[in-house]
C-alpha positions as CSV (number, residue, x, y, z in Angstrom):
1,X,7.2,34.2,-2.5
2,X,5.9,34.1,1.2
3,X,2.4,33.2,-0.4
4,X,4.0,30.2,-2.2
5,X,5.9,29.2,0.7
6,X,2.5,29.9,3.1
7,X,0.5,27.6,0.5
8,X,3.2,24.5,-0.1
9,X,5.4,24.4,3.3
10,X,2.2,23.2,5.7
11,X,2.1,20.6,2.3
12,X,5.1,19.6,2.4
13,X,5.7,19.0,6.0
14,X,2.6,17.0,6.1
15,X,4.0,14.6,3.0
16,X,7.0,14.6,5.4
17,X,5.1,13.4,8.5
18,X,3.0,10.9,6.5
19,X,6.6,9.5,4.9
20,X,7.9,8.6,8.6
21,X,5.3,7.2,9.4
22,X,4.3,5.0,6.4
23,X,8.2,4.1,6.7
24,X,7.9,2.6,10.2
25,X,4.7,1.1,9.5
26,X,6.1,-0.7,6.7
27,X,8.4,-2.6,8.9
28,X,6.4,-3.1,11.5
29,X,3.2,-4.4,9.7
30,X,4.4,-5.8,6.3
31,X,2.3,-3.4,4.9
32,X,4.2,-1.4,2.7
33,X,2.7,2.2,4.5
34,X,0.5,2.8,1.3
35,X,-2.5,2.2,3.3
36,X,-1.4,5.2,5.1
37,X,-0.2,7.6,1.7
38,X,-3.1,7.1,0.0
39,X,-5.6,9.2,1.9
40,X,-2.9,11.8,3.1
41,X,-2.0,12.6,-0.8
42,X,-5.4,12.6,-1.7
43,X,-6.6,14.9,0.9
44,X,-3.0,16.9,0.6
45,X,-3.7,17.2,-3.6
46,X,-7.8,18.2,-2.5
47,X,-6.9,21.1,-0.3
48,X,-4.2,22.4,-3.1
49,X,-7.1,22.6,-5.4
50,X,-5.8,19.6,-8.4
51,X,-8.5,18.3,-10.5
52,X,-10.7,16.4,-8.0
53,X,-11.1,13.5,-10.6
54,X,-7.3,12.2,-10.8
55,X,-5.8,13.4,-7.6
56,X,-7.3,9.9,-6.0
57,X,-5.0,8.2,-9.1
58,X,-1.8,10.0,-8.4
59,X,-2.5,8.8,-4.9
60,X,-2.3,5.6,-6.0
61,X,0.2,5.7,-8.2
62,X,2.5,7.4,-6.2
63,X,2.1,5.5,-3.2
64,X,2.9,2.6,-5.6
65,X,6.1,4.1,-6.7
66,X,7.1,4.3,-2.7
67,X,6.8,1.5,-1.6
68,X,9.5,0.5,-4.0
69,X,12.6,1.8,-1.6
70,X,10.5,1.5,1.2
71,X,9.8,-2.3,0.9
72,X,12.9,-3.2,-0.5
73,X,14.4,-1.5,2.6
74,X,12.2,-3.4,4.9
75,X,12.9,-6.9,2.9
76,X,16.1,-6.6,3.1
77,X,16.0,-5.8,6.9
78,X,14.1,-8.9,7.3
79,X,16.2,-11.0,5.2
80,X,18.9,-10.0,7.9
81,X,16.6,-12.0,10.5
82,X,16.1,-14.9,7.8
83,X,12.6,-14.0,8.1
84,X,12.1,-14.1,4.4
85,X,10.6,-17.5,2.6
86,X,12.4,-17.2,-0.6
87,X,9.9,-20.6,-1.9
88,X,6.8,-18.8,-1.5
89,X,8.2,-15.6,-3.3
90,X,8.9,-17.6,-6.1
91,X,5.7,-19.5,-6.0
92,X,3.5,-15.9,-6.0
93,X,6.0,-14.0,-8.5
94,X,4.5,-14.1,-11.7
95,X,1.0,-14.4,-10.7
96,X,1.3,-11.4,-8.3
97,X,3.6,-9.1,-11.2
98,X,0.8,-10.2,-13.9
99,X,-2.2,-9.3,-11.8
100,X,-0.7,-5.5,-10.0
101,X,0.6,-4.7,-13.7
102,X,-2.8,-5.4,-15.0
103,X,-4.4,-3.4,-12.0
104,X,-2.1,-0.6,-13.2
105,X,-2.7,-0.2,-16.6
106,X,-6.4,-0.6,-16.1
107,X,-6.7,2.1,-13.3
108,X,-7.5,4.4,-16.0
109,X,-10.7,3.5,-16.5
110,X,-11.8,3.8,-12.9
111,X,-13.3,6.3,-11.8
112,X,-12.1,8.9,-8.5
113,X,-15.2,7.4,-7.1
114,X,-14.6,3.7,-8.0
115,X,-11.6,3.9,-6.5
116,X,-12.6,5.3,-3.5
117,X,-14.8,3.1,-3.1
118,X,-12.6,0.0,-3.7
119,X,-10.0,1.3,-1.2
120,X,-12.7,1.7,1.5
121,X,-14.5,-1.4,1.6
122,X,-10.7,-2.9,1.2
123,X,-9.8,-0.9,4.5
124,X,-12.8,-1.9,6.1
125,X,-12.6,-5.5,5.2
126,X,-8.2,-5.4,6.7
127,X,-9.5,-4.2,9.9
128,X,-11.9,-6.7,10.5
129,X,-9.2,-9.1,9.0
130,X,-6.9,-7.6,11.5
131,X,-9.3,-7.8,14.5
132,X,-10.9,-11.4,13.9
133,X,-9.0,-14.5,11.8
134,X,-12.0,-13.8,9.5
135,X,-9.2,-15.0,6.4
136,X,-7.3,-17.4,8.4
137,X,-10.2,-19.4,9.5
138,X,-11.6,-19.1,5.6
139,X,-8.3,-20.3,4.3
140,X,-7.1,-22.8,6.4
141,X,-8.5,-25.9,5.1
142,X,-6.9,-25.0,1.4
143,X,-3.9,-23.6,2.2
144,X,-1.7,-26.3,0.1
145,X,-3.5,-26.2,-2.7
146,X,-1.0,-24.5,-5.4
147,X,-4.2,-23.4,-7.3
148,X,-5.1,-21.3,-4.6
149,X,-1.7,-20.0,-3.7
150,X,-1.8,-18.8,-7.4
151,X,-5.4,-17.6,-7.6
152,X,-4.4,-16.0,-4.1
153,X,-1.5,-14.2,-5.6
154,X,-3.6,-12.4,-8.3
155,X,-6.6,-11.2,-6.5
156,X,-4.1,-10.1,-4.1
157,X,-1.7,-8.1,-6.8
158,X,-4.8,-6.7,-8.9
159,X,-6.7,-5.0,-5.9
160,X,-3.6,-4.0,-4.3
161,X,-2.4,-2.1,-7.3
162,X,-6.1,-0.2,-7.4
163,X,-5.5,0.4,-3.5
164,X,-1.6,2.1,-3.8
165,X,-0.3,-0.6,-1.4
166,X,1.8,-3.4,-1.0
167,X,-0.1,-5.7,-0.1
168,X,0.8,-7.1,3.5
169,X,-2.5,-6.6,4.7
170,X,-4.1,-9.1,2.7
171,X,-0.9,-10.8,1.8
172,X,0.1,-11.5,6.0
173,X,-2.7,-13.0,7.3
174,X,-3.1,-15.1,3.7
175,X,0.8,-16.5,4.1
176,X,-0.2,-16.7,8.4
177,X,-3.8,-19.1,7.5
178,X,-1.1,-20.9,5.0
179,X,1.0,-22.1,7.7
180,X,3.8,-19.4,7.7
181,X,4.8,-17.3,11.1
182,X,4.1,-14.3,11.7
183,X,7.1,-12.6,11.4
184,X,8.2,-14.8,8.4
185,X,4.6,-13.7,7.1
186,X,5.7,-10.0,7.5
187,X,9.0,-10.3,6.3
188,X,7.7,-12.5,3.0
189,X,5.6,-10.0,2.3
190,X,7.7,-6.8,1.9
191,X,9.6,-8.6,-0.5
192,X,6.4,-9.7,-2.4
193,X,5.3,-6.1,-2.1
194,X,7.9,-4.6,-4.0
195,X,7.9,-7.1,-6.9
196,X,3.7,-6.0,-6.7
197,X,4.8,-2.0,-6.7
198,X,7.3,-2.0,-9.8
199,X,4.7,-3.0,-12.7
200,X,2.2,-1.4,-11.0
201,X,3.7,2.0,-10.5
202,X,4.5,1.5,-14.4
203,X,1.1,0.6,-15.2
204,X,0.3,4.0,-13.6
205,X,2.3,5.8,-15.6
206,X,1.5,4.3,-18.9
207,X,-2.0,4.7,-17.9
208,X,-2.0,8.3,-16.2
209,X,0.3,9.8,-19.3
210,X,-2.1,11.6,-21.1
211,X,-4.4,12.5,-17.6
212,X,-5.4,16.2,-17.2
213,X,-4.9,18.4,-14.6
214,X,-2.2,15.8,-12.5
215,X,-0.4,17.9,-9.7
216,X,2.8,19.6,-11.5
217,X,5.7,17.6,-11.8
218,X,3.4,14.2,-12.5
219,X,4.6,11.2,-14.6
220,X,1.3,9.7,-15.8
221,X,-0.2,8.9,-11.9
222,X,2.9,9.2,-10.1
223,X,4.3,13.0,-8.5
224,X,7.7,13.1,-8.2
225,X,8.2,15.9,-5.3
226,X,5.6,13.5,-3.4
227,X,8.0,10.4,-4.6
228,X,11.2,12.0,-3.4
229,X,9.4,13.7,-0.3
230,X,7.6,10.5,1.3
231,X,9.7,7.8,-0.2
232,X,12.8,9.3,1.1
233,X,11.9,9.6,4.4
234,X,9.4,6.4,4.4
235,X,13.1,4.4,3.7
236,X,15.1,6.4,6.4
237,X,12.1,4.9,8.9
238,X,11.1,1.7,7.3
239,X,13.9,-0.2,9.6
240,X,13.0,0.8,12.7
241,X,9.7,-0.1,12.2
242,X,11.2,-3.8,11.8
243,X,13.2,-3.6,14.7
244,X,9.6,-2.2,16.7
245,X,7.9,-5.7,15.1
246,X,10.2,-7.9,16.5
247,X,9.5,-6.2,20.3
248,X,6.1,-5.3,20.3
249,X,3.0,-7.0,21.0
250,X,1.8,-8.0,18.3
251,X,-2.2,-8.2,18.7
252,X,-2.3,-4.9,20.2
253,X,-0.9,-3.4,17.3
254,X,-3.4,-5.5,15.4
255,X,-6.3,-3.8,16.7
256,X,-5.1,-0.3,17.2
257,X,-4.4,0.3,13.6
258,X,-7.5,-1.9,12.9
259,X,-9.4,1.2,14.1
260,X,-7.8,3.6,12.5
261,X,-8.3,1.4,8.9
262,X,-12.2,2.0,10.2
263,X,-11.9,5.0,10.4
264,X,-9.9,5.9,6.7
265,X,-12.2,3.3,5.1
266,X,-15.4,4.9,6.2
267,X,-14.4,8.5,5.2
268,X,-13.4,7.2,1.7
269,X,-16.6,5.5,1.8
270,X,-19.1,8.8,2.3
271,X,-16.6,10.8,-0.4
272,X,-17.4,7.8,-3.2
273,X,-21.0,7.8,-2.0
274,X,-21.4,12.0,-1.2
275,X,-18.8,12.9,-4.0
């Protein structure tokens, strides 16, 4: 009994830590705090020994499955502060539902590696994004054209569901090069994330039933001690990350997590590469 509890209590305070966290990040950033799950549940499932090549998958899917709470905790706070666009939601709906459940079911047939890999150069790319207006400054100039809203949307749900995020970090500074404030931006976007979570946590599981070797307690690609662990605490946390966004500054926040996005992105990037 003391070996169980030696093995999963340094596990399961660490899932606790990396809830809180993810929670206020969500708030603060728009970004839904799967940026942050992802590589603690993968490197929490390594070091308890699960089968290397879906571990990355649960992490995924799970972290897909949180954000649901979480973001609509956080869209609801921002709603409060009528900082929610409830045009461009409906505008990005279907495109961004279709393309996240499609991400879902076809996770699959990624590899541990792939999906490494995609989630690295993704990271890597958001911190430069978050750094420099490298999107803004690409976007600007056909930000009303609905084609582009819509082709926008997908791109944005597809690779976010392979990611295990919501989507604020490519879905912020997309809505800010459109015309939309910041905080609007923010608050738009943890609404959009949750409508990007639901089919693509359920692509995950329709994809992931059959998956060998999934930590116990797994549905498909989501684990549902992680779920109740991280996602309980990630929604406890999520609002006072909103209050922190509306009182912070916000560049500095920008760039601080923009080097910690270098740093994640770089180590998934020598695990795809290494293995």
């Amino acid at each position: 009994m003391s070996a169980v509890l030696a093995l999963y209590l340094p596990f399961a305070l660490g899932l606790a830590l990396t809830g809180a966290v993810s929670g206020v990040m969500a708030g603060l950033l728009g970004i839904g705090g799967g940026i942050i799950m992802v590589p603690a549940m993968a490197l929490a499932f390594q070091l308890l020994g699960y089968n290397p090549d879906v571990i990355m998958h649960v992490a995924v899917g799970t972290s897909l499955a949180v954000i649901i709470p979480t973001g609509l905790r956080s869209a609801k706070s921002h709603e409060k502060r009528e900082a929610v666009d409830r045009g461009i939601v409906k505008r990005w709906a279907p495109w961004i539902v279709a393309a996240s459940l499609i991400g879902g079911l076809t996770a699959v047939f990624y590899s541990a590696a792939a999906l490494k890999m995609i989630f690295g150069v993704m990271a890597l790319f958001i911190a430069l994004n978050m750094a420099l207006p490298v999107q803004r400054r690409m976007m600007e100039a056909v930000a009303h054209v609905p084609m582009v809203n819509r082709i926008s949307a997908a791109i944005i749900g597809y690779i976010s569901a392979l990611m295990g995020i919501g989507g604020g970090s490519l879905t912020v500074p997309t809505l800010v090069a459109f015309g939309t404030s910041m905080h609007t931006a923010v608050g738009t976007s943890s609404a959009l994330g949750v409508l990007l979570a639901i089919p693509a946590a359920i692509g995950f599981v329709i994809s992931g039933w059959a998956a060998v070797g999934a930590p116990p307690f797994s549905l498909g690609f989501i684990n549902l001690p992680s779920l109740v662990l991280i996602g309980g605490l990630a929604t406890l946390t999520a609002p006072l990350g909103v209050a922190l966004a509306h009182r912070l500054d916000a560049r500095l926040l920008r760039i601080v997590f923009a080097i910690f996005l270098i740093v994640v992105g770089g180590r998934m990037i020598i695990q795809a590469v290494v293995g």
